[in-house]
N, C-alpha and C positions, 0 to 999 in steps of 0.2 A: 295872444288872442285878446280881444278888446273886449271889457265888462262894459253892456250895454247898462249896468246897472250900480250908480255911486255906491248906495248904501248895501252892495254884497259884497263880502271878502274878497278879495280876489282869488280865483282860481289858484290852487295849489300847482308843481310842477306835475307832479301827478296827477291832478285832474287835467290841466292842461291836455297831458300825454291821453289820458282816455278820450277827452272829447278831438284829442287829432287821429286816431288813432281809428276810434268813431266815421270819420268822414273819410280816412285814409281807404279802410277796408270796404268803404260802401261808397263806389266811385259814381253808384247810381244817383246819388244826394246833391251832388254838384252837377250832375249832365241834369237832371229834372228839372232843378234849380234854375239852371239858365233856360230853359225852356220858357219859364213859368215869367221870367223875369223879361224876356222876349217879347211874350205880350204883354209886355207892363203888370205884372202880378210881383206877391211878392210869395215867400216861401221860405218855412222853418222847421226844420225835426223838432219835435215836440214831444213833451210826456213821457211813458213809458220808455219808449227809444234814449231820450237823453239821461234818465236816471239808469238803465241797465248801461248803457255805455259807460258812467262815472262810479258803477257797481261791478264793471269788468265782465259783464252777464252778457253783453249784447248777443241776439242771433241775427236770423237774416228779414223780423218782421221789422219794418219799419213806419213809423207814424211821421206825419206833415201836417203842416195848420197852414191857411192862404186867405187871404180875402177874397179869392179869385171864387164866384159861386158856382156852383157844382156844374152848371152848362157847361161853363166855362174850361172849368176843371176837366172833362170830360173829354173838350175840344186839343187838349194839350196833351191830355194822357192816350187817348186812342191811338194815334201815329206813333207814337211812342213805346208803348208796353207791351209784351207778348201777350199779355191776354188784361182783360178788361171785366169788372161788374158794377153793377149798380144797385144790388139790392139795400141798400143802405143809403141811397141818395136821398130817399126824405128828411133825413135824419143827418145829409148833408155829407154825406161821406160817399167817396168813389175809391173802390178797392182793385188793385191792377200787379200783376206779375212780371218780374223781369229778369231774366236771366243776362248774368255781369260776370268776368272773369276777375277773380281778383288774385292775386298773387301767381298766377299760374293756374287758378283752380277755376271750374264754372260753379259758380252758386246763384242760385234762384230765391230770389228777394219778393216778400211779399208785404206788399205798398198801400197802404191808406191814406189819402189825403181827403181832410176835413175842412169845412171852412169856416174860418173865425163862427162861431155857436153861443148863444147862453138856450142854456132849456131849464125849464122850469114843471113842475107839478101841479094840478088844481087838487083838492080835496077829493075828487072823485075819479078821476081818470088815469087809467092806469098805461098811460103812454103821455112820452115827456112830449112839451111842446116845444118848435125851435122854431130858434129867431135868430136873423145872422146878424153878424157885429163886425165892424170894421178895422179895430186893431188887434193887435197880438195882446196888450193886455188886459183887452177888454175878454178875450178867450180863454184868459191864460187865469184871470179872477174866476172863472165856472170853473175849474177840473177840482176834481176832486180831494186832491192833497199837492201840499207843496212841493213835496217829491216827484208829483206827476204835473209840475207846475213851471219848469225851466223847458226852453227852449234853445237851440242854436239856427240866429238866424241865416238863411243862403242865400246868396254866395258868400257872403262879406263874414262869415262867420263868428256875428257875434254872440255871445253867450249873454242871454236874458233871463236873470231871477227875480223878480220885483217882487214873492214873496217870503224869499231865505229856505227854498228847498233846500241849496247846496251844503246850509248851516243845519236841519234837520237831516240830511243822508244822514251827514258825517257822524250826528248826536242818532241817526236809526232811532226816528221817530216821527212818529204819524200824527201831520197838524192838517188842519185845514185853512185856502187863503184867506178865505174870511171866516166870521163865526161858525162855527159847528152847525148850529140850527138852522143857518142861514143856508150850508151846503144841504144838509139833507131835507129841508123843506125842499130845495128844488129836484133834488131824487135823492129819495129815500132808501134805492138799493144803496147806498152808497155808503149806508152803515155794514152791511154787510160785505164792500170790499175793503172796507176798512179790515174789518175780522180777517178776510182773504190774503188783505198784504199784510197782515203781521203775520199771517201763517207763511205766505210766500217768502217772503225777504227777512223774516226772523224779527220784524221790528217791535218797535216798545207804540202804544196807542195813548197819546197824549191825555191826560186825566181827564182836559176840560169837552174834547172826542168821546171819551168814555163815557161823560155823563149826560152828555146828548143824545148819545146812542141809547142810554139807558127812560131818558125821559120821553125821546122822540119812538122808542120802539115799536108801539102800535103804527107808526105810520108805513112800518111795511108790509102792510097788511093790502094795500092800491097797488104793490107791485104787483107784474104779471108772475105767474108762478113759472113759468118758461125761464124770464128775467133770475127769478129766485134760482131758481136750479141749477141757472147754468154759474152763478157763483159759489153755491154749494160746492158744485164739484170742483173749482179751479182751488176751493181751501179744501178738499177731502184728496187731491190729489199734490197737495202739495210737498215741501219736503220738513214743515211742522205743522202738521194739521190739530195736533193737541190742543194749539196754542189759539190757534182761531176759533175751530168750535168754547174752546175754555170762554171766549170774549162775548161767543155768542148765547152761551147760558146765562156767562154773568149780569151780561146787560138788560135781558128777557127778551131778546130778538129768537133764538132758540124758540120759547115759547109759540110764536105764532109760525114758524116756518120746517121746528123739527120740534113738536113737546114731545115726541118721545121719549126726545135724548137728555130735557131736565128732569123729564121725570122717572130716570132711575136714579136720582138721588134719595134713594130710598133711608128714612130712618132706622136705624138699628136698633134690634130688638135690644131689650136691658143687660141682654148676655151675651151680647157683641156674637152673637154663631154666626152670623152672614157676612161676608163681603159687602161694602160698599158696590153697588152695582153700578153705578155710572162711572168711577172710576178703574175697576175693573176694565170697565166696556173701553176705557184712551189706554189701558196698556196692554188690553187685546190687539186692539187698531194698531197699536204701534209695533206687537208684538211679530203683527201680520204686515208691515211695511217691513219690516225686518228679515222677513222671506223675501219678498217679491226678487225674482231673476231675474225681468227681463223689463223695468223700468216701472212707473205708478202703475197697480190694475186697478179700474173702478169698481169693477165687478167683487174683489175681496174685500176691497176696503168699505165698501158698504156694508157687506156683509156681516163686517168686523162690527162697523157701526151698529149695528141693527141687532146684531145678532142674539140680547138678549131682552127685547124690549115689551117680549110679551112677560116677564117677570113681574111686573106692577100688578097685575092682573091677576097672578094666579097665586101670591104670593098668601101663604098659609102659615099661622103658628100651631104648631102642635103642642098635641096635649105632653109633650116628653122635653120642652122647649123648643123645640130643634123649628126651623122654618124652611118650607115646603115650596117649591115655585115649580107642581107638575103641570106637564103639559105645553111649558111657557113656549117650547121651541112650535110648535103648532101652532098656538097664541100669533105668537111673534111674526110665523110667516105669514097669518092673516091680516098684522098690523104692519108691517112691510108691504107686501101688495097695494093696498089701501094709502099709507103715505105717500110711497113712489108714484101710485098713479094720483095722485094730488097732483105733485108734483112734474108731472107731464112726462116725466122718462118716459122711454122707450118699452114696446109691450118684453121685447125680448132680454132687457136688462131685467125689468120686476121680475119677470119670470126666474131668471138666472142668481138674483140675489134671495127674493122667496124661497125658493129650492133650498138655497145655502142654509138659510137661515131653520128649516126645518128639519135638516138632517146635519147639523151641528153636533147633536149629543148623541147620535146613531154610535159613535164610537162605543160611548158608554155604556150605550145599554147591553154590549153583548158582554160586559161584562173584563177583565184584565187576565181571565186565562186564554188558552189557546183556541184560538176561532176554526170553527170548521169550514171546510169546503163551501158549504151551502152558504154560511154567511159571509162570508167573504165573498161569494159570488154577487148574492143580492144585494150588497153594501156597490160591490164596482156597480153594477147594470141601474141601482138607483140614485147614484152618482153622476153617473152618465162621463160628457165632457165637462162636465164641473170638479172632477175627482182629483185633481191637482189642485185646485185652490181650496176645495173639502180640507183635503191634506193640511197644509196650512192657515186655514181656519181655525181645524181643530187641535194642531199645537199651539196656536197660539192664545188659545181658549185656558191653557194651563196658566194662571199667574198666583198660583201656592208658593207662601213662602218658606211651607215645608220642604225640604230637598230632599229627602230622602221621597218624597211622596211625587214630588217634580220629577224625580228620575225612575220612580217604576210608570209614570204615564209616558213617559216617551220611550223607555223599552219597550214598552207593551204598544205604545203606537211602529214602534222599528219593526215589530215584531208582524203587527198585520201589514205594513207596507212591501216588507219581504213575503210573505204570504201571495201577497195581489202579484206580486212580479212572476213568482214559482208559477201560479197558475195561469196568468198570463201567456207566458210562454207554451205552458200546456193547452189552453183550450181555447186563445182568444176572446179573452172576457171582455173585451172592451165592444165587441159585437154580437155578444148573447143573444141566440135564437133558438127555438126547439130543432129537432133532429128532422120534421117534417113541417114542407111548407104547407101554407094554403093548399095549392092545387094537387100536393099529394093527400093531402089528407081528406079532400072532396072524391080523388081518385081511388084509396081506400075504402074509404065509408059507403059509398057512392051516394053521395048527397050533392047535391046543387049551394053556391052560395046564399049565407043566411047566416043565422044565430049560431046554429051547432057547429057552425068552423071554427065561430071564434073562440065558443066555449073549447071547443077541443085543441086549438092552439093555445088557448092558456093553461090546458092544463097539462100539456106536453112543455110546455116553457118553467112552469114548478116542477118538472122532474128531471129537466134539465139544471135549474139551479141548485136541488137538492140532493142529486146525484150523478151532474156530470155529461158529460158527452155521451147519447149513446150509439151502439151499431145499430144501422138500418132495422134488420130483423125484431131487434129488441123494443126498437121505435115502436114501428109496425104492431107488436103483439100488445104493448102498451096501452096504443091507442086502441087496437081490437077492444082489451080487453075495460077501458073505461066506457066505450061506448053500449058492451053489453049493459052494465051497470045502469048506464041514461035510459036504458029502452026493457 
């Protein structure tokens, strides 16, 4: 394969093999390609795609750069692709679906082609501006790192690095093609996927990166918060999320986009009684990636994040040395709701992390003997379908490096887990309701809908958690006998 570029190494046998390997499995790359070149355009996988492909990561998301401008692009892809959008053509991008058999297999490839771009930032406006460019390295100078800065051009498949990505993979480390300040003057998210890919790809964040992140840090302050969050989560769902958040305190990008999370680096009292709490909080998170079953969940892992960060707040020295942080889980889910929705999430995410975050230390407070019926009832019913990531939550909430004391909290957590299943099985806790409905209990009392049902249905739903399922009759005399009492 032919180096479009003197001054890079040449391709190793091994890279070779990834980047044919690359176009082998994605047959889609060369049918587009000739399309694109049909009507005189030209056409190169780009970025992302060529760096996962020479990291042996490739899926089936594929990137394209063309000069061909988006009308254009458009006109080529419609007859072409299973399915077609354009909500990204301002911004110069037409995203398109195609299902290709490859080896035997049908896989469904999903396709962005972009056109040659430079965008840039004004001081005030919090959407980049595009301008289109007519070469590949005139496109290729805007991306963001060198790593996402090689291309393979199509058909003739030549491999173009004019700024030594392939020399940075290999050394896993994050440069940019021109100055640092130069890249994030023109977007400033772009300190924060810096954070993202060393969290994603494990990599090292070049010193002179580092320190522009750290000088330029206010200027992420013009991104949108939509923008911000959705990088958030691609480093909180990564597979070392430590590593990026760690990048985003040190530089003070944290500060303006998560201060919670600097500021539980809380000072230690003179007599070291507390935990460092922001470190706690990365080997909570990590403790809780360490459970997950069934692939990244955003839902714990925030929680993980968050989960102690009303502690600043409440945090008290007593008169006996000892320091005090009551209340904080309350705190916390006030200041959880509150970030999150800064941050634009989803009403039904805050919700579902808030939660978490407030019934964290519910474990605790019933204390490490044997739990009763009733509490174990109201812990599942206020848990809800959050009760499995509770669960692991709150083991992973233990990071004593006492062991003897590590091992009576998770007996005693085995201990209520087994609890919830026995009852479970017995009374269907997971759908807790009084022994009478609504309409019996207006039929009963003989009352019309209003206040007094509801009053009476909550108070039939506490003596159901308190004592269980009961017989109709026993319902019935219950309720008689609370509504003498009202009246």
């Amino acid at each position: 394969m032919p180096n479009a570029n003197e001054d890079t190494p040449a391709l190793s046998q091994v890279q070779q093999r990834a980047v044919s390997e690359l176009l082998r499995v994605a047959p889609v790359a060369d049918d587009l390609a000739r399309r694109f070149e049909e009507a005189g355009f030209s056409l190169a996988l780009v970025g992302g795609s060529v760096r996962d492909a020479l990291l042996g990561r490739l899926g089936n998301d594929l990137d394209f750069t063309t000069d061909a401008r988006p009308e254009d692009v458009l006109k080529i892809v419609r007859p072409w692709a299973d399915a077609v959008w354009d909500v990204g053509i301002a911004f110069g991008t037409v995203g398109a679906q195609k299902q290709a058999r490859v080896e035997g297999v049908e896989r469904c490839f999903q396709i962005e082609v972009t056109t040659y771009r430079s965008e840039a930032y004004d001081r005030t406006s919090r959407k980049p501006e595009v301008s289109y460019g007519d070469s590949i390295e005139q496109d290729l100078v805007r991306r963001d790192f060198t790593v996402n800065a090689m291309a393979v051009a199509l058909p003739e498949k030549d491999f173009i690095d004019p700024h030594g990505g392939l020399e940075d993979l290999a050394a896993r480390v994050l440069r940019t093609p021109g100055t640092p300040e130069e890249s994030f003057s023109d977007d400033p998210l772009r300190m924060m996927r810096a954070a993202r890919f060393a969290a994603q790809l494990d990599f090292e964040v070049a010193p002179e990166v580092v320190a522009a992140m750290t000088e330029m840090a206010e200027r992420i302050e013009i991104v949108s918060a939509e923008r911000v969050r959705d990088e958030l989560n691609k480093l909180i769902l990564s597979d070392h999320p430590r590593k990026g958040l760690t990048l985003l305190v040190d530089t003070g990008l944290a500060d303006r986009v998560l201060p919670e999370l600097p500021a539980l680096r809380l000072e230690r009292d003179e007599h070291h009684r507390h935990k460092d709490v922001y470190d706690h909080t990365l080997i909570v998170l990590e403790q809780a990636i360490a459970l997950e079953e069934n692939g990244p969940d955003l839902t714990l892992r925030l929680a993980a994040l968050l989960h102690d960060i009303g502690k600043p707040r409440t945090r008290r020295f007593e008169k006996d040395g000892r320091v005090s942080f009551h209340h904080h889980e309350v705190v916390g889910a006030k200041m959880t709701k509150k970030r999150m929705t800064a941050l634009k999430y989803s009403n039904e995410l805050v919700k579902d992390v808030s939660r978490l975050v407030e019934l964290h230390l519910r474990f605790h407070g019933y204390g490490t003997g044997e739990w009763t019926d009733s509490a174990v009832r109201r812990y599942v019913r206020d848990a809800g379908p959050l009760l499995d990531r509770l669960h692991k939550l709150t083991r992973s909430d233990c990071t004593t490096r006492n062991k003897r004391r590590a091992a009576a909290l998770s007996r005693a957590y085995d201990g209520l887990e087994e609890r919830i299943s026995q009852l479970q099985e017995q009374e269907e806790l997971d759908a807790i309701r009084p022994d009478l409905d609504g309409n019996q209990i207006m039929e009963i009392l003989g009352v019309k809908p209003g206040p007094a049902v509801g009053q009476a249905y909550k108070h039939l739903l506490e003596l159901r958690l308190e004592n269980g399922p009961m017989e109709y009759d026993a319902a019935v005399a219950a309720l008689k006998e609370w509504w003498a009492e009202q009246n």
